[in-house]
N, C-alpha and C positions, 0 to 999 in steps of 0.2 A: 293244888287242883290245876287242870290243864284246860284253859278257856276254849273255846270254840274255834274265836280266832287261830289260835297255835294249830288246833287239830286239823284245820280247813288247811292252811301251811303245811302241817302236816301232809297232805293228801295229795297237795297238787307238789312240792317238794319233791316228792317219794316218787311219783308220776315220772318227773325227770330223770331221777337217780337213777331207777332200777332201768329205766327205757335206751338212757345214756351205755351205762355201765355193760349190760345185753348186749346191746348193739355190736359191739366189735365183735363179738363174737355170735354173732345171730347163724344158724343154719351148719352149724359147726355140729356135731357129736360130742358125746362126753369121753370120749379117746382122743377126738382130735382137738379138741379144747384141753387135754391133759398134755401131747405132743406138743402143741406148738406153744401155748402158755403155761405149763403146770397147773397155775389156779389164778384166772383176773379180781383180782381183789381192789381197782383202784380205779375210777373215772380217765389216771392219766395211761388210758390204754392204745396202742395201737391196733386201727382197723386191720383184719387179717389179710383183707384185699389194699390195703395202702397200696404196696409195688403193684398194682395189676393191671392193666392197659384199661380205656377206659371204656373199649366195649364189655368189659365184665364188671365193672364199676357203676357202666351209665351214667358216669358223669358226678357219680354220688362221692361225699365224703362222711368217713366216720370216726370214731374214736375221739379220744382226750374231748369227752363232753358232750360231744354233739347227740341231741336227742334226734327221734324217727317219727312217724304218722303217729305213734301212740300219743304223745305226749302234742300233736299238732293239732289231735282231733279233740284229745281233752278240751285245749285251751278254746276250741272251737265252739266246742259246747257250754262252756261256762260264757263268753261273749253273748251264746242265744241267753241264756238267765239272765245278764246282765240287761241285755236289752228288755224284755217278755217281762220278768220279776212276778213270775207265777209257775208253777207246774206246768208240764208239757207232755205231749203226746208223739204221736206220729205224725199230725198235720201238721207241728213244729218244725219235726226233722225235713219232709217236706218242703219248708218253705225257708224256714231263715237257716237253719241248719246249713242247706245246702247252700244258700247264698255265702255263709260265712264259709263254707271249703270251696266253691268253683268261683266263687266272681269276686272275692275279698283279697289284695293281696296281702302277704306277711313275709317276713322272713323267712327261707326255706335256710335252716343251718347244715342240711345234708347236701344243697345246692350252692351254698354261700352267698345265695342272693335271694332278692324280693321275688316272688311268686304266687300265683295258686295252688293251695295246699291241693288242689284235685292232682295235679300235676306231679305229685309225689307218691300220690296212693297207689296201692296192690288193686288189683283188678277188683276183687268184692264188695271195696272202697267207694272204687270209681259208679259201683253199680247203683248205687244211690244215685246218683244224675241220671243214667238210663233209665230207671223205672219212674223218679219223680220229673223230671225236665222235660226229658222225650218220649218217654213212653206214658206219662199224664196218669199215670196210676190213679186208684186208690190209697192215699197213704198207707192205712193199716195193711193194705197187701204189699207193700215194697219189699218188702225183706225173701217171698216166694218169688226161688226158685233161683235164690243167689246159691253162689258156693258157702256150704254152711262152716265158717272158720271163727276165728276168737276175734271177729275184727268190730263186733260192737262192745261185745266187754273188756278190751282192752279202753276203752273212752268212756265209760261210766260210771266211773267214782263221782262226777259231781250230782249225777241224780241223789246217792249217796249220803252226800252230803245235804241234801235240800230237804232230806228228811231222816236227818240223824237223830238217832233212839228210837226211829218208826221203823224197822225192817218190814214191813209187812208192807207200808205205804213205798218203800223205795222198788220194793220187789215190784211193786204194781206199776209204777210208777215207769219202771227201767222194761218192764216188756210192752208197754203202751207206748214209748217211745224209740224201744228200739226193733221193734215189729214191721219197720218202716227200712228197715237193713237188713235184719236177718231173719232166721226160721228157724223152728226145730232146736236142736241143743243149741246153735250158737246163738240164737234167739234165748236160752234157757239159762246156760252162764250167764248174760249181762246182767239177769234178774236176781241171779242168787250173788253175783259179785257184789252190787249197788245193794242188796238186804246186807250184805256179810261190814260192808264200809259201814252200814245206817247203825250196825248194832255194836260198832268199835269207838263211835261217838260216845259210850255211855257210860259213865263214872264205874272205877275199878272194875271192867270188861275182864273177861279171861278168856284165853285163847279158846279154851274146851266150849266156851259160850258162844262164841263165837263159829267154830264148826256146827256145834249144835245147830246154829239159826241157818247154816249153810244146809246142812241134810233135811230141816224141817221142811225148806220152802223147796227145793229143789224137787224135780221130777224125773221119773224115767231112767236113763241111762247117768244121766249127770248126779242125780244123788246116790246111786248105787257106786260108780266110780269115786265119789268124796268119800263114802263109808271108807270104800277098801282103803284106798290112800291113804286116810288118814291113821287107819287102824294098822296100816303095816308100818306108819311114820314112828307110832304110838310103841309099837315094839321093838323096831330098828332102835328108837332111842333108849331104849330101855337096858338093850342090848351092846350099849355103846358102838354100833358097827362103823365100820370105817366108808368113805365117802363111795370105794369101791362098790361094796355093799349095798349100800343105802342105792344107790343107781340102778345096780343089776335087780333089786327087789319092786322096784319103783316101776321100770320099765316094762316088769313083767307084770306088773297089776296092770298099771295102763292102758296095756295092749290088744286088753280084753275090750275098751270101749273104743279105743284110737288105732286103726289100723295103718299109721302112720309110718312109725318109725323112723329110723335116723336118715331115708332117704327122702328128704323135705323139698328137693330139687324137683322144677318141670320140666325133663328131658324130652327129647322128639320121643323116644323111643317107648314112651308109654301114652304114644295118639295114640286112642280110640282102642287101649288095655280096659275090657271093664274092670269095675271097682266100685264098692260100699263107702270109699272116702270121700268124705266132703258133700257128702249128700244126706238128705233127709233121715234119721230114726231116733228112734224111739227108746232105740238100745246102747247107743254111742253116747260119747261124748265129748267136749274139744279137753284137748289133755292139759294147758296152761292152768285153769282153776282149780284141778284137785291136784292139779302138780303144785303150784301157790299153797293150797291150806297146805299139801303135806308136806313142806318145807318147814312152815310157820311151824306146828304141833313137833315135827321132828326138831328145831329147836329152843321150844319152848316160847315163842314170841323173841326174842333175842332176836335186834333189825338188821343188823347188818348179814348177819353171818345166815340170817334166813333167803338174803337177796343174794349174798354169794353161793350157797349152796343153789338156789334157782338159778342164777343163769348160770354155772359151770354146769349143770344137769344136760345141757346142751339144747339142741333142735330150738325151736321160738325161746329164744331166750330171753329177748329186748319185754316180750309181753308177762312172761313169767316174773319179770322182777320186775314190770307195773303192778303186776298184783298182787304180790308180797307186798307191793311199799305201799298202793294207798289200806290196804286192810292196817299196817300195823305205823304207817302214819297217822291214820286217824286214831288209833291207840293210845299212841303216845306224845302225840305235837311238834312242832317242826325241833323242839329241843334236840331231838337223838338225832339228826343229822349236822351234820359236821360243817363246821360254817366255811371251811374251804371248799367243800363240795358244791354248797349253796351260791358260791360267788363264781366256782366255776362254768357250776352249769347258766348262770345269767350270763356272765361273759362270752360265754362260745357261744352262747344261742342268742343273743341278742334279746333273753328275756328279761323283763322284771315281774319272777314270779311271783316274791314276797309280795307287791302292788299288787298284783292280779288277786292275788289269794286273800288281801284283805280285804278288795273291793265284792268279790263275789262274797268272803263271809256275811256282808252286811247284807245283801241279798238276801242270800240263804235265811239268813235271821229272820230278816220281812217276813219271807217266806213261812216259814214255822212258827212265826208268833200269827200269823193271822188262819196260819190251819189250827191251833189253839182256841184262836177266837171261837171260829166257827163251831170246833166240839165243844166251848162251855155254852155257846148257844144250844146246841145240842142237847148239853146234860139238862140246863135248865128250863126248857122245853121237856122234857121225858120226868124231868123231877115235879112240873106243873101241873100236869095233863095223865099222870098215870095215877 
C-alpha cells in the first residue's frame, strides 16, 4: 500500500521533474526538439538558449535541473495551506497567495538568486497583483479578463491533494480558488486537473478512472477536447504508432479547441492581428491537459515515458510534464522517481522538497480528517432527525 505521505511526495516530486525536464526545451516544436535533441529523456539537459546573449535569455538560466514558475507557484501555494490549515478560496488567493509571490523572497533557480517569485512570472501571472493589489478587485472576479492560458492549472495539484478521494470537492475547491486568476477554460483546466490529482489519491486508481472523472467534471470545450485526445491516445496505442504518428494525430485533434500551434512566440508582427486565442470560449480549450491525459492513457500510466513523450510533444512543455507527473505522482508515490532525480532537483534548486511534502501531508491530513468529521456529524444528524 502507498501511504499518503509517499503520494503527497509523489505530487509535489513529479511538480519538479516534469517542470525541470520541460523547461530546456519549452517553446521549441516537435521538429525542433527532434533536430536539435533527438529525444531529452534526462534532467541533465542543456538549455537550448544556453549560448544566447542575454537579451534573449533575460538573464534567465535553465537546464540540468532548474525548475520555472510552475513549480514556484506550486510551492507558493502549499506555504498559504501551510499557514491557513483549512480550505480556500479566492479571497485566499487574494491575500496571502499574493503576499507569498510579490513580497516573500525565495530562491529564484532561473535567476540564481533570492528574489520575488512576481519577478519571474509571465504577464498572466503577474496579473494577479493588478487585479488583487492595485485594482482592489472583487476576489471572485480577479481572474476576468486576464489572458486565458494554463497558468492556474499548472499550480494546482495541492488543492488536489487537500482533498484526495474527493474529486468533486477538489474540483470545487480549485475553481473557487482559482476564479481569482483565471476565466473561462483556463479557469476550467485547474478544476478538472486538482479533481483528476483528488481521484489518483485512491487505492488501485486506473488510468481509464481517472480520465473518466476528467470528462465527468469538465465542461464545454475542455471536456470535448479530453474525449478526443484521449480516444485517439486510446487508438494510436493500440495501433502501436510511432512517436511521429502519435504527434501529427495529436496536433490535429487539438487544433480544433487550441488555435495555437507551434508558433507560441509574441512577435511585433502580430499587434493588433485579431484573434480567438487566449480569450474567452466556451468552445476551446488550453491544450496542456488533454495533451497530459493523452499522454498518460497513450502509455498506459507508465511515468516516465508518459513525461518524456509530453514534453518532446513540444510547444508548453515545462507545464505538460507538471501534469503528467502530479496526476501519476499521486498514483504511485514518490517510489517511481528515481532518487538521483530527487537529489537533483533539491541541489539545483535549492529545494528541500521531501520536507515540504511531508510538512504539507500533515496538513492536508488535518485537513481531511476534520472534512470527515463534519460529514459524520452530518450523517448522524440525517440518521436522527429523518
Amino acid at each position: 500500500m502507498i501511504s499518503f505521505q509517499e503520494r503527497v511526495q509523489g505530487v509535489i516530486l513529479a511538480t519538479a521533474l516534469g517542470d525541470a525536464m520541460g523547461a530546456t526545451i519549452e517553446k521549441l516544436s516537435y521538429e525542433q526538439i527532434k533536430e536539435m535533441y533527438g529525444r531529452v529523456e534526462s534532467l541533465k539537459t542543456n538549455w537550448y538558449k544556453a549560448d544566447a546573449p542575454q537579451e534573449v535569455t533575460l538573464g534567465k538560466m535553465r537546464g540540468n535541473g532548474i525548475v520555472t514558475d510552475d513549480t514556484l507557484m506550486t510551492t507558493a501555494l502549499i506555504h498559504v495551506y501551510l499557514k491557513e490549515q483549512r480550505h480556500l478560496d479566492a479571497y485566499d488567493l487574494g491575500n496571502e497567495f499574493v503576499k507569498e509571490i510579490s513580497y516573500k523572497k525565495t530562491y529564484i533557480p532561473e535567476f540564481g538568486r533570492e528574489g520575488l517569485i512576481i519577478d519571474r512570472l509571465f504577464y498572466p501571472e503577474k496579473y494577479i497583483f493588478m487585479r488583487h493589489v492595485l485594482a482592489n478587485c472583487e476576489p471572485r472576479e480577479g481572474g476576468i479578463g486576464n489572458m486565458i492560458n494554463c497558468g492556474a492549472a499548472m499550480y494546482i495539484s495541492p488543492i488536489g491533494i487537500v482533498n484526495a478521494g474527493n474529486p468533486k470537492a477538489a474540483y470545487d475547491e480549485a475553481i473557487l480558488f482559482a476564479m481569482g486568476h483565471q476565466s473561462s477554460y483556463g479557469l476550467e483546466a485547474a478544476g478538472v486537473l486538482a479533481a483528476c490529482v483528488a481521484k489518483a489519491f485512491e487505492e488501485n486508481i486506473t488510468v481509464d478512472e481517472i480520465v473518466e472523472t476528467a470528462i465527468y467534471f469538465a465542461k464545454d470545450g475542455t471536456k470535448q477536447a479530453i474525449i478526443d485526445m484521449t480516444e485517439a491516445a486510446r487508438t494510436l496505442r493500440a495501433e502501436k504508432a510511432t512517436m511521429d504518428q502519435v504527434i501529427t494525430a495529436f496536433q490535429s485533434v487539438i487544433a480544433k479547441y487550441s488555435p495555437m500551434g507551434d508558433d507560441v512566440h509574441r512577435k511585433i508582427e502580430k499587434i493588433g492581428i485579431p484573434s480567438n486565442h487566449y480569450t474567452p470560449s466556451r468552445l476551446f480549450s488550453i491544450e496542456e491537459l488533454p495533451m497530459a491525459l493523452a499522454f498518460i492513457v497513450l502509455n498506459d500510466g507508465e511515468f516516465y515515458k508518459s513525461i518524456y513523450d509530453g514534453i518532446n510533444s513540444g510547444r508548453d512543455t515545462d507545464s505538460i510534464g507538471v501534469m503528467i507527473g502530479v496526476i501519476l505522482g499521486a498514483m504511485y508515490g514518490s517510489e517511481v522517481i528515481r532518487e538521483e532525480d530527487i537529489n537533483l532537483l533539491e541541489d539545483t534548486n535549492k529545494m528541500n522538497l521531501v520536507e515540504l511534502s511531508n510538512s504539507f501531508a500533515q496538513v492536508a491530513k488535518s485537513i481531511i480528517i476534520e472534512d470527515i468529521r463534519i460529514n459524520e456529524k452530518r450523517k448522524a444528524y440525517l440518521e436522527n432527525n429523518c
